[in-house]
C-alpha positions as CSV (number, residue, x, y, z in Angstrom):
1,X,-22.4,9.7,-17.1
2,X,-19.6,7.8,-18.2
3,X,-15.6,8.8,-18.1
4,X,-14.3,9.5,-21.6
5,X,-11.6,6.8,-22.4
6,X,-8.5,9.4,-23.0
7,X,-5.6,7.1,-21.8
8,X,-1.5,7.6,-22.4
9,X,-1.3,3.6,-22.3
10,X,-3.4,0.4,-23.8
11,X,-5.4,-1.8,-22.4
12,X,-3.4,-5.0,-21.5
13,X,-5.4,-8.1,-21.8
14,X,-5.0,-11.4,-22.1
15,X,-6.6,-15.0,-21.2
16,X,-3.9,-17.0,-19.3
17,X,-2.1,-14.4,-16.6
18,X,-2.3,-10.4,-15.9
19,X,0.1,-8.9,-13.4
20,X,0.4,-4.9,-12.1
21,X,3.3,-3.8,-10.3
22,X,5.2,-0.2,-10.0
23,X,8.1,-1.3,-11.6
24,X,8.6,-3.0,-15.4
25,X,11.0,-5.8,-13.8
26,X,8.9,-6.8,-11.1
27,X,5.8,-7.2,-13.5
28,X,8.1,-9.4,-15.7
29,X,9.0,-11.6,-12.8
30,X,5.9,-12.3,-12.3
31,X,4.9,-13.1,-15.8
32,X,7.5,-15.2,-15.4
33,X,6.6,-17.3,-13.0
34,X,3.2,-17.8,-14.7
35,X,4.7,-18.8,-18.0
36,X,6.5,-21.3,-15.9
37,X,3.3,-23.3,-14.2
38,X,3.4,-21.0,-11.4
39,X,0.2,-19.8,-9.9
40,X,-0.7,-16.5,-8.6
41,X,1.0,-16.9,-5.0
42,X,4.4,-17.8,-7.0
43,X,4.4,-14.9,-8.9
44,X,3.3,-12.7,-6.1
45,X,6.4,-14.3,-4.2
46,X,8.6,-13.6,-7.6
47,X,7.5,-10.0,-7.6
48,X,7.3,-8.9,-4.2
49,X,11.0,-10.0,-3.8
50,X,11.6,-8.0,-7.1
51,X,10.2,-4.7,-6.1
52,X,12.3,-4.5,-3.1
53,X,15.1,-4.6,-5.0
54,X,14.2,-2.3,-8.1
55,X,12.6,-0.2,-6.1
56,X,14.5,0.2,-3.2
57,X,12.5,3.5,-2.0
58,X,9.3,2.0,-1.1
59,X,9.7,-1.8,-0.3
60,X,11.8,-4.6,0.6
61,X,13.0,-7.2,3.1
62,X,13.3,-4.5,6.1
63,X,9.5,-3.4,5.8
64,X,5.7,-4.6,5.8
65,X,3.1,-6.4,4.2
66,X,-0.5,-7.2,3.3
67,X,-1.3,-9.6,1.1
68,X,-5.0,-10.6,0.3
69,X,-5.4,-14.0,-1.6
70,X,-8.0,-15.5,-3.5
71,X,-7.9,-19.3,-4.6
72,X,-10.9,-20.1,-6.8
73,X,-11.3,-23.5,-6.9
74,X,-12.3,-23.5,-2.8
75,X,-13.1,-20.2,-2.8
76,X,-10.8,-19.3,-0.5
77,X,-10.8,-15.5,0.7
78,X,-7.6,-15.3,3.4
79,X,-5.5,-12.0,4.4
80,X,-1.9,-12.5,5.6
81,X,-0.4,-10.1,7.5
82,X,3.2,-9.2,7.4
83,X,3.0,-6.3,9.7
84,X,5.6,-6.0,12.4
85,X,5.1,-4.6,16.1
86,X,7.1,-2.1,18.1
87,X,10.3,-3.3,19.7
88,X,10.4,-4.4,23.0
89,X,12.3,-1.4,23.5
90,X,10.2,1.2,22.0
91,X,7.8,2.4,25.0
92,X,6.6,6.1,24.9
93,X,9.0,7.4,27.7
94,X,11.8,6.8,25.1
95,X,10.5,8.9,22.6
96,X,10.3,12.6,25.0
97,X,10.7,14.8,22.1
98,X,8.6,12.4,19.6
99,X,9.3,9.8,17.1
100,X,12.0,10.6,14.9
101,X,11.2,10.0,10.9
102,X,14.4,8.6,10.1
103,X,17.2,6.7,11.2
104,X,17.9,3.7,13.8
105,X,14.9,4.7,16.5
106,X,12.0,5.1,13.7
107,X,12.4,1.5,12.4
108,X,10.0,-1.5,13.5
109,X,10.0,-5.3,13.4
110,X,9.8,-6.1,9.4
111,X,7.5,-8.3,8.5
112,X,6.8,-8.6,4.8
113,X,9.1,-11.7,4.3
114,X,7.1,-13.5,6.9
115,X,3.6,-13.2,5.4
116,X,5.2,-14.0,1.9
117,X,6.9,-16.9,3.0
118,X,3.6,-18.2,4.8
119,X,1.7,-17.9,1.4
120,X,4.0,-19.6,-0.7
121,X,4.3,-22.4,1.7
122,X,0.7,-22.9,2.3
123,X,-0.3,-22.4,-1.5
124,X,2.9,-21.9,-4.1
125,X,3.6,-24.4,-6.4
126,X,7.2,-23.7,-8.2
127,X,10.5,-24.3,-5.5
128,X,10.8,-21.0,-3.1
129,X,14.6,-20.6,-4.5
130,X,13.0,-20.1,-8.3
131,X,10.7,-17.3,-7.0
132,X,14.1,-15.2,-5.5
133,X,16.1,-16.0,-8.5
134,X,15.2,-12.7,-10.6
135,X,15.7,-10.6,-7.3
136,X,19.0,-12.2,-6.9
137,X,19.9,-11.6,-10.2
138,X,18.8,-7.6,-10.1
139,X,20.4,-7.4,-7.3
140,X,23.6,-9.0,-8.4
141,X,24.0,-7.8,-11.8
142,X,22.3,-3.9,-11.5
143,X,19.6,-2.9,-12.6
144,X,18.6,0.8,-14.1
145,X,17.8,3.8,-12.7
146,X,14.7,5.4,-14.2
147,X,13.5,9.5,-13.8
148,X,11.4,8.5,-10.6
149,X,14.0,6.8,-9.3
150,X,16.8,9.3,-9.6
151,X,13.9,11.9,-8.5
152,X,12.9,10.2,-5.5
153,X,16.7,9.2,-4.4
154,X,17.8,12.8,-5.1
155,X,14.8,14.4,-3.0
156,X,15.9,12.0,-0.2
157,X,19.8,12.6,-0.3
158,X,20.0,13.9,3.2
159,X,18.2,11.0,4.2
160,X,20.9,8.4,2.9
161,X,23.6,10.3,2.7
162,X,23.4,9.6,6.4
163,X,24.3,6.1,6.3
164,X,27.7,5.2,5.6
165,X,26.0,2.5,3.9
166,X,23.1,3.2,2.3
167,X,24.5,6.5,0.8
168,X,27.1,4.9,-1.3
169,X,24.6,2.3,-2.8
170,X,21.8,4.7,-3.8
171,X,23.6,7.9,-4.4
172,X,25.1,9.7,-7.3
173,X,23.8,7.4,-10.3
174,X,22.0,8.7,-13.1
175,X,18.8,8.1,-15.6
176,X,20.2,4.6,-16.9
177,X,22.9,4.4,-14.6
178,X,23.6,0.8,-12.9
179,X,22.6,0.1,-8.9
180,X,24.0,-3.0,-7.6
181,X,23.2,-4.7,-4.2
182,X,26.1,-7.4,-3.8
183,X,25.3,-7.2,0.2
184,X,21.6,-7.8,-0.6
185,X,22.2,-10.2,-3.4
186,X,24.3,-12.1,-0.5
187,X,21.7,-12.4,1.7
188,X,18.4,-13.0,-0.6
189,X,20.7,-16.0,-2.1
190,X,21.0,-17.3,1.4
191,X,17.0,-16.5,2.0
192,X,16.3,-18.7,-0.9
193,X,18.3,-21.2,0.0
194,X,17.1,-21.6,3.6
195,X,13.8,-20.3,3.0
196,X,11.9,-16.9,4.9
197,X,12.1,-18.5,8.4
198,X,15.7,-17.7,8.2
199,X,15.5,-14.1,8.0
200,X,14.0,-14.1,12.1
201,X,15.4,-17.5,13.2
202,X,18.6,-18.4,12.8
203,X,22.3,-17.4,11.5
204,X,20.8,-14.8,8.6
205,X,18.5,-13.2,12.0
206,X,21.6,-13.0,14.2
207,X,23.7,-11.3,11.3
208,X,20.5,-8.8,10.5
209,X,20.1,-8.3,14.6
210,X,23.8,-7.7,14.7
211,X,23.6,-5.1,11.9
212,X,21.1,-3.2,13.3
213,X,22.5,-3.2,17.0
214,X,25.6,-1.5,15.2
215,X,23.4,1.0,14.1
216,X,21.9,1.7,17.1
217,X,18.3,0.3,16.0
218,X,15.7,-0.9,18.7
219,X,15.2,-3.7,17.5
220,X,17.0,-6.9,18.4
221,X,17.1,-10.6,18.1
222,X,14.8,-11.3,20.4
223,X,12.0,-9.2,18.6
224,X,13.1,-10.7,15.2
225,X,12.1,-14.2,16.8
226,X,8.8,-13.9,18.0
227,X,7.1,-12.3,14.9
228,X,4.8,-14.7,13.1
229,X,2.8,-13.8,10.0
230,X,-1.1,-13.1,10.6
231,X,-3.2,-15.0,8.4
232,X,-7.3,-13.7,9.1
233,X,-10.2,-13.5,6.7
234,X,-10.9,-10.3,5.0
235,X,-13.7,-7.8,5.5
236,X,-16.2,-6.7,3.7
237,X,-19.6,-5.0,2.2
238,X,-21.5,-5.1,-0.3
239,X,-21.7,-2.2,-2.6
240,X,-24.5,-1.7,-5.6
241,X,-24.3,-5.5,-5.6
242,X,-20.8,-5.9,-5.6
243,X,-19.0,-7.4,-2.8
244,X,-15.6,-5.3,-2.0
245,X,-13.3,-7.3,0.4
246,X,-10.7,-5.2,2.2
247,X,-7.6,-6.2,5.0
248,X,-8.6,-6.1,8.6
249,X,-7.8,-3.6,11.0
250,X,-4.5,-2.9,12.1
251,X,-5.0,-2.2,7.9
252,X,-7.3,0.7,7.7
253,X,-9.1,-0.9,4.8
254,X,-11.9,-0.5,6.9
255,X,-12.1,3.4,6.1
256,X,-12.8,2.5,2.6
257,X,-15.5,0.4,3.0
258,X,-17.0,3.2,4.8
259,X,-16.6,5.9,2.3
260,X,-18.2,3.1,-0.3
261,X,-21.2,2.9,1.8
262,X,-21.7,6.7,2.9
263,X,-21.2,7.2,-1.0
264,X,-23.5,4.1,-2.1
265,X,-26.5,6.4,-0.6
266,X,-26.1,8.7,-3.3
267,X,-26.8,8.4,-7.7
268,X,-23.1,9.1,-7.8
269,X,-23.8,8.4,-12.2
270,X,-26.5,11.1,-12.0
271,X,-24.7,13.5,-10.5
272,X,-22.5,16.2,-12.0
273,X,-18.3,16.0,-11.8
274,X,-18.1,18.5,-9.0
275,X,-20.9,17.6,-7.4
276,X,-20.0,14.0,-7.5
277,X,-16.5,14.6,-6.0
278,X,-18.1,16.3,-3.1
279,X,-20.1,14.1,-2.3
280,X,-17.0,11.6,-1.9
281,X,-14.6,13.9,-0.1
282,X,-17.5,14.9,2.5
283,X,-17.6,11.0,2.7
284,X,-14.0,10.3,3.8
285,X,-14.2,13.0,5.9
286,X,-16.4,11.3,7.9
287,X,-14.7,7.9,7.1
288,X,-11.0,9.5,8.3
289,X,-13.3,10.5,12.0
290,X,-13.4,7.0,12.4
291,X,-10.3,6.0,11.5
292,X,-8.4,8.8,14.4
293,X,-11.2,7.1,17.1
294,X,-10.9,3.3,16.4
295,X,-8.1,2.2,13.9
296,X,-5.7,0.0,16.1
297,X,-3.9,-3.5,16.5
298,X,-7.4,-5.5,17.7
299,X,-5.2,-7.6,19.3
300,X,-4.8,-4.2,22.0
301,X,-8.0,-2.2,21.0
302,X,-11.2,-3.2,20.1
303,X,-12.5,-2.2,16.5
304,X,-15.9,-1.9,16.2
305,X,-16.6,-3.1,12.5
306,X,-19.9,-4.2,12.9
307,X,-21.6,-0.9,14.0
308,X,-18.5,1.1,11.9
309,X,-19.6,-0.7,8.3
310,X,-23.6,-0.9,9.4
311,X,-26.4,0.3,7.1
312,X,-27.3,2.8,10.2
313,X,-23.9,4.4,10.5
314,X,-23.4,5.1,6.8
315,X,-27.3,6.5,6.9
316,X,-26.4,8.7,9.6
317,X,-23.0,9.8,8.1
318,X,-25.1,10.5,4.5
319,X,-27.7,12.4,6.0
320,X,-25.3,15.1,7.7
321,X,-23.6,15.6,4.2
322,X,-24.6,19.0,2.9
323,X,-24.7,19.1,-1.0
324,X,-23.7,22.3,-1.3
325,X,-21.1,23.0,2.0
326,X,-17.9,21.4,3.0
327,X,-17.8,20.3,5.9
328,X,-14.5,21.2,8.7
329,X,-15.1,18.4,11.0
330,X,-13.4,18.8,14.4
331,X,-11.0,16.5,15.7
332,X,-12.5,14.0,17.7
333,X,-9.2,12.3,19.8
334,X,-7.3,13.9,22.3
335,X,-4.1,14.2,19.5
336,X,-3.7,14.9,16.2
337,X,4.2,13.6,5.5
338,X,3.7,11.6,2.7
339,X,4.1,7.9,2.8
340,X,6.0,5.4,0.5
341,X,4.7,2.3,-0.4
342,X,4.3,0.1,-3.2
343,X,1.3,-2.2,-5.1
344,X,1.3,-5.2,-7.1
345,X,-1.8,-7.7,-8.2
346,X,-1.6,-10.7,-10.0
347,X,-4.6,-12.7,-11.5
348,X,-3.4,-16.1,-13.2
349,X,-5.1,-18.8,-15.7
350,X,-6.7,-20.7,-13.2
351,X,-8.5,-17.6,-11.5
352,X,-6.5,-17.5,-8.6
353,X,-5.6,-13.7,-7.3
354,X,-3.1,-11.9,-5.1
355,X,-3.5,-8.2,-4.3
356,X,-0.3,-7.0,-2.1
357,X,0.9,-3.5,-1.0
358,X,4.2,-3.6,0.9
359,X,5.9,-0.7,2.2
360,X,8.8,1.0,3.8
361,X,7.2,3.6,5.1
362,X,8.6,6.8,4.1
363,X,11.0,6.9,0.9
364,X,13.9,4.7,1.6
365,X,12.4,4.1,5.3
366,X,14.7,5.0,8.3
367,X,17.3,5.6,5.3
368,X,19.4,3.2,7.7
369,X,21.2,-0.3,6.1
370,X,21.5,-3.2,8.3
371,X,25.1,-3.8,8.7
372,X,26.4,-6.5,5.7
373,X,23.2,-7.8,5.3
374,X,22.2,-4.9,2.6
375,X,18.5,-4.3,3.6
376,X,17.1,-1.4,4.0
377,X,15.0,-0.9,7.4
378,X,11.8,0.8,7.6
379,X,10.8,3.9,9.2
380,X,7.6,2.7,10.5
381,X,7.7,4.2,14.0
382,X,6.7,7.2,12.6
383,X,3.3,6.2,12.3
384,X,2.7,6.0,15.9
385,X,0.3,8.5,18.3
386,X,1.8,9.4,21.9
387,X,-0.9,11.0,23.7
388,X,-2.7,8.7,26.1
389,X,-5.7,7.5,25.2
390,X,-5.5,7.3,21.4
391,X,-6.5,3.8,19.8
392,X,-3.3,4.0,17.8
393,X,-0.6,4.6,20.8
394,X,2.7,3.6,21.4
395,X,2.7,-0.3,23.0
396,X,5.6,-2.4,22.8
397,X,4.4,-5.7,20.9
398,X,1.3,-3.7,19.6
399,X,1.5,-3.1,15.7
400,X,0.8,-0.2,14.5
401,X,-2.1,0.7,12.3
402,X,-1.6,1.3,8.6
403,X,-2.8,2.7,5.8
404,X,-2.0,-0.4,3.5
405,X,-4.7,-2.1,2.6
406,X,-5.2,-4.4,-0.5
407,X,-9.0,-4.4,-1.9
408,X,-10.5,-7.2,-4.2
409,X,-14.4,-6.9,-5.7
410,X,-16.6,-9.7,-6.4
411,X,-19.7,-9.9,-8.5
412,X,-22.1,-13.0,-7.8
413,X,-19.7,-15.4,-6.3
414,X,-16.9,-14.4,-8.5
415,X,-13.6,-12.1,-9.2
416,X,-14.4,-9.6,-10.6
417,X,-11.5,-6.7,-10.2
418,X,-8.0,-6.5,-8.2
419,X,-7.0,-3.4,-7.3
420,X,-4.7,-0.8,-5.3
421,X,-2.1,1.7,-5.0
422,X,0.5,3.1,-2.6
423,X,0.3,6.5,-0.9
424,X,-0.7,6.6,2.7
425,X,-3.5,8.4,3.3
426,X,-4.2,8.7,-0.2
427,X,-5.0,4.8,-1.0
428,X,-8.2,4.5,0.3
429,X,-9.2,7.8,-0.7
430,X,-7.6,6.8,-4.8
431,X,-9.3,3.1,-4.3
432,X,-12.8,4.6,-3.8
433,X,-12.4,6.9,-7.1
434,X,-11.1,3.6,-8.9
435,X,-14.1,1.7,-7.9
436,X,-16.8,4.3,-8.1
437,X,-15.3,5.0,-11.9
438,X,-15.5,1.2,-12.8
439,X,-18.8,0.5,-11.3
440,X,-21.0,3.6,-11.1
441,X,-19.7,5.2,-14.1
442,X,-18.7,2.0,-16.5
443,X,-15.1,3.0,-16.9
444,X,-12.2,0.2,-17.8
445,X,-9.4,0.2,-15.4
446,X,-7.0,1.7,-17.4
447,X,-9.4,5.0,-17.9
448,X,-10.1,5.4,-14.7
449,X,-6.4,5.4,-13.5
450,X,-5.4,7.8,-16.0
451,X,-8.5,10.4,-15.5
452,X,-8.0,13.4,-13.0
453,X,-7.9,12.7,-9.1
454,X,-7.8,14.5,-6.1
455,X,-7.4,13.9,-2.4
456,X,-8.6,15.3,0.8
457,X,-6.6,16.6,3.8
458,X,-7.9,16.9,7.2
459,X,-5.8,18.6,10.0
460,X,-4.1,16.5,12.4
461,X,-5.4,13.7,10.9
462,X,-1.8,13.1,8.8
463,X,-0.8,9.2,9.3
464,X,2.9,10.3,10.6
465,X,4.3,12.0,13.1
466,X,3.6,14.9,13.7
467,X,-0.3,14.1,12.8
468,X,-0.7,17.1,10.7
469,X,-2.7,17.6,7.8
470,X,-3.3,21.5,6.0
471,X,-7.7,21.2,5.3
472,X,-7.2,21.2,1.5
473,X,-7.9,18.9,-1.4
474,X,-5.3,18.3,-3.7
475,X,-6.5,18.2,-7.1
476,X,-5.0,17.9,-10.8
477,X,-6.3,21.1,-12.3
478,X,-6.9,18.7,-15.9
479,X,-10.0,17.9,-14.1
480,X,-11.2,21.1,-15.7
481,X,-12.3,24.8,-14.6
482,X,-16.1,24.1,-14.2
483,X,-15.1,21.3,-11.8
484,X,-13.1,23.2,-10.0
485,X,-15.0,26.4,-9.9
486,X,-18.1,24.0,-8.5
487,X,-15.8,22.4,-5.9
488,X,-14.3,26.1,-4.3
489,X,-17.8,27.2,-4.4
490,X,-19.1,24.8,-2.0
491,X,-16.1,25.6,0.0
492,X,-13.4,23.3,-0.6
493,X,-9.7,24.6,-0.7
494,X,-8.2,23.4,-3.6
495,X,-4.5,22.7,-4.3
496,X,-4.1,22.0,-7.7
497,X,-1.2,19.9,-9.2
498,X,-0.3,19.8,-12.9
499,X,-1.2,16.6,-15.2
500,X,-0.8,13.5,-14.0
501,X,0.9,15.0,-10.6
502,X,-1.6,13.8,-8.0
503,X,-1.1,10.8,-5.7
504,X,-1.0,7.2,-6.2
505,X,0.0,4.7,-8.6
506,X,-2.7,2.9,-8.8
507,X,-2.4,-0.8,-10.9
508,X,-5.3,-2.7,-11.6
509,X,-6.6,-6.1,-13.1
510,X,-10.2,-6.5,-14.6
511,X,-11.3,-9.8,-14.6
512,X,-14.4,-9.9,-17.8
513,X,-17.3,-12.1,-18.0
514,X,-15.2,-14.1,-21.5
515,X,-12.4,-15.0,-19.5
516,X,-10.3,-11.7,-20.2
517,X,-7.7,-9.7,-17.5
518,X,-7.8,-6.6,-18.3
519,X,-5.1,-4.8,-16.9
520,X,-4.3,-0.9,-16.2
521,X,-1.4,0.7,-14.7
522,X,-0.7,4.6,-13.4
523,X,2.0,6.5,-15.9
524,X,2.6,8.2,-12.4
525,X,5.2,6.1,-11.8
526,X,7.3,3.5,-13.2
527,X,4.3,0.7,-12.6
528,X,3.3,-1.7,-15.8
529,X,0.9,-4.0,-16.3
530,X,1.3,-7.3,-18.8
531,X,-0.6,-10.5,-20.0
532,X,-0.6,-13.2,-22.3
């Protein structure tokens, strides 16, 4: 069975540069960049910087990072990790009525600037003060509000109309209206200038600390100096002869890899829609079970990849899969909201590739603004457990585990695809459709993207606090009634969403056998893709 190519959007292809991001300006930077000499780390650099101004709601210098790199001439796989830890500060005891989800005591150590900076450094090519100039510039000059963005501001109004600062910046502009960032402009123009160390160590540090000790954030000077990028290899399987690379744990791209090989024990092509879907929800089901038990900073907690992606642990998980039941798996840890994050990948001439999620959390983070500095903190705490025992608990130092994770495929030594999405629990769950469309069912990325999703809920399972979840799977009711009828009658509870209205924004680059990127990108939000 293949997917019937019905898409809003052409395929964008070209042979010298592809680039996906959730926002038209950010995807320009990046061209940009390209069209400049750059390589794929500069224009990663370019738009990551981009996107946290333009799209102020899901990334930016106060939040976090993956960024998985691919450098074709060594064949160098590498993973840097721009995740911050807990304050020293933030211990369990000061959280007695739980983690808040916004303001100064949900934000964590930000770390995305780090891992960017430690990219560029080791493998840019264009000057680090050319990659912030289009930032600078959005932020300086304005840039223009879109629908999702005066959606997604307006549904968070209590949330920054909290913040004597951040409300006036965000607040109260229209479709097409101008938001400028002259505090932020300030400070990336000193970032460039004096490069990403500055933003922990040194006079821009002590200004941010200062900013959000006035706010009454936990996190102080101290904590800003002792964060270092992670740079580790990626993991990965191999799936129906692909090999699919994912972010180490404390990423849960692990969880993917697992629902690829639970599913890889079925003839996903042969089967039908309905039955096909089940079979992949029943899959992350058993995926997510993991996830609760072992996902953790391995720095703190062991992970137990080996035996978690092993041929006998995906049997096992296949063979308690009934074809025509849901399962209602019990919560296996002592303990049990929608997350904001944003995607970008870049593939340029050479064959060089950078897939990067970022992420302040929630929408708009903490909501809080770090004094004059005009960055936007995370809310991050939120994703933290508190009962005793759990992998993912409370430690001061200890980073929390996330849903970001940035895939890549490979097909006989080579790139082969890019791919990935924001949406908390929903990325690995949207990744796994993505791949299984491309590769078991022949779809181009731009298809697949735009063809009816769905996503699975499991109670207390939710990645913030409180760990809920409702046991249903959220579906787009376009994918049909016969689908749908199949799904409730082996006892999944549906919640169906209208056209296009499911989660993710998934962007995507194709990389063909001539040479060609191909790349897709989700009309869900205001993501692009472009080549030349």
């Amino acid at each position: 069975m293949q997917l019937i190519a019905r898409t809003h959007r052409p395929l964008i292809m070209g042979r010298n540069g592809a680039v996906g991001a959730n926002h038209p300006l950010a995807t320009q930077a990046g061209l940009d960049m390209l069209r400049a000499g750059g390589n794929a780390v500069d224009a990663a650099a370019a738009i990551s910087l981009a996107l946290g101004v333009v799209e102020p709601m899901m990334s930016g210098l106060g939040g976090d990072g993956f960024y998985s790199l691919y450098l074709r001439g060594s064949g160098t796989r590498t993973v840097f990790n721009g995740t911050g830890p807990a304050p020293r500060a933030a211990t369990p005891d000061a959280y007695p009525d739980g983690i808040p989800i916004a303001g100064p005591r949900s934000v964590s150590v930000p770390g995305c600037l780090g891992a960017i900076g430690a990219m560029h450094a080791a493998h840019g090519k264009l000057p680090w003060a050319k990659l912030a100039g289009p930032a600078i510039g959005f932020a300086r000059d304005g840039y223009g509000v879109t629908h999702r963005h005066a959606e997604i501001t307006e549904e968070n109004r209590g949330r920054l109309a909290a913040d004597r600062l951040t409300g006036p910046t965000f607040l109260g502009k229209p479709v097409g209206g101008l938001v400028v960032q002259a505090d932020l402009a300030r400070t990336l123009e000193e970032i460039a200038a004096e490069g990403a160390e500055s933003f922990y160590r040194g006079a821009l540090a002590r200004r941010l600390a200062r900013g959000m000790a006035e706010a009454g954030v936990l996190v102080g000077e101290a904590d800003l100096a002792e964060f270092r990028p992670e740079e580790t290899p990626p993991i990965a399987i191999t799936y129906r002869g692909y090999e699919v690379t994912q972010t180490p744990p404390n990423s849960t791209g692990f969880v993917m890899l697992e629902m690829l090989k639970i599913a890889e024990r079925f003839d996903l092509a042969s089967l039908s829609p309905a039955a096909r879907i089940h079979v992949l929800v029943e899959a992350k089901k058993r995926a997510f079970q993991d996830r609760e038990r072992f996902g953790a900073d391995p720095r703190h907690n062991k992970v137990p990849l080996e035996r978690l992606l092993s041929d006998a642990h995906a049997d096992a998980a296949a063979a308690a899969i009934d074809l025509d039941r849901a399962a209602v798996p019990e919560l296996r840890v002592a303990e049990a909201a929608e997350g904001d994050t944003t995607y970008f990948c870049v593939v340029d001439g050479e064959g060089n590739a950078v897939s990067g999620i970022q992420s302040l959390n929630n929408a708009y983070g903490s909501g809080v603004t770090a004094g004059d500095t005009g960055v936007v903190l995370n809310n991050r705490m939120a994703y933290w457990h508190l009962a005793p025992g759990h992998a993912n608990r409370l430690v001061p130092g200890k980073r929390v585990r996330h849903t970001m994770n940035a895939p890549m495929v490979f097909k006989d030594g080579a790139l082969w695809a890019v791919l990935g999405t924001p949406g908390a629990d929903h990325q690995v769950q949207v990744n796994t459709q993505m791949l299984t469309g491309m590769i078991d069912l022949g779809a181009d990325p731009q298809t697949v993207l735009e063809s009816p999703r769905w996503s699975s809920s499991q109670a207390g399972q939710g990645a913030n606090w409180p760990h809920d979840g409702d046991a249903s799977l959220t579906i787009e009711a376009d994918m049909g009634a016969e689908v749908l009828a199949g799904l409730e009658a082996r006892g999944h509870v549906l919640n169906r969403v209208g056209h296009l209205e499911g989660p993710c924004a998934m962007q995507a680059i194709r990389v063909l056998d001539n040479g060609l990127r191909m790349a897709g990108s989700d009309p869900r939000r205001d993501g692009w893709g472009g080549a030349f």
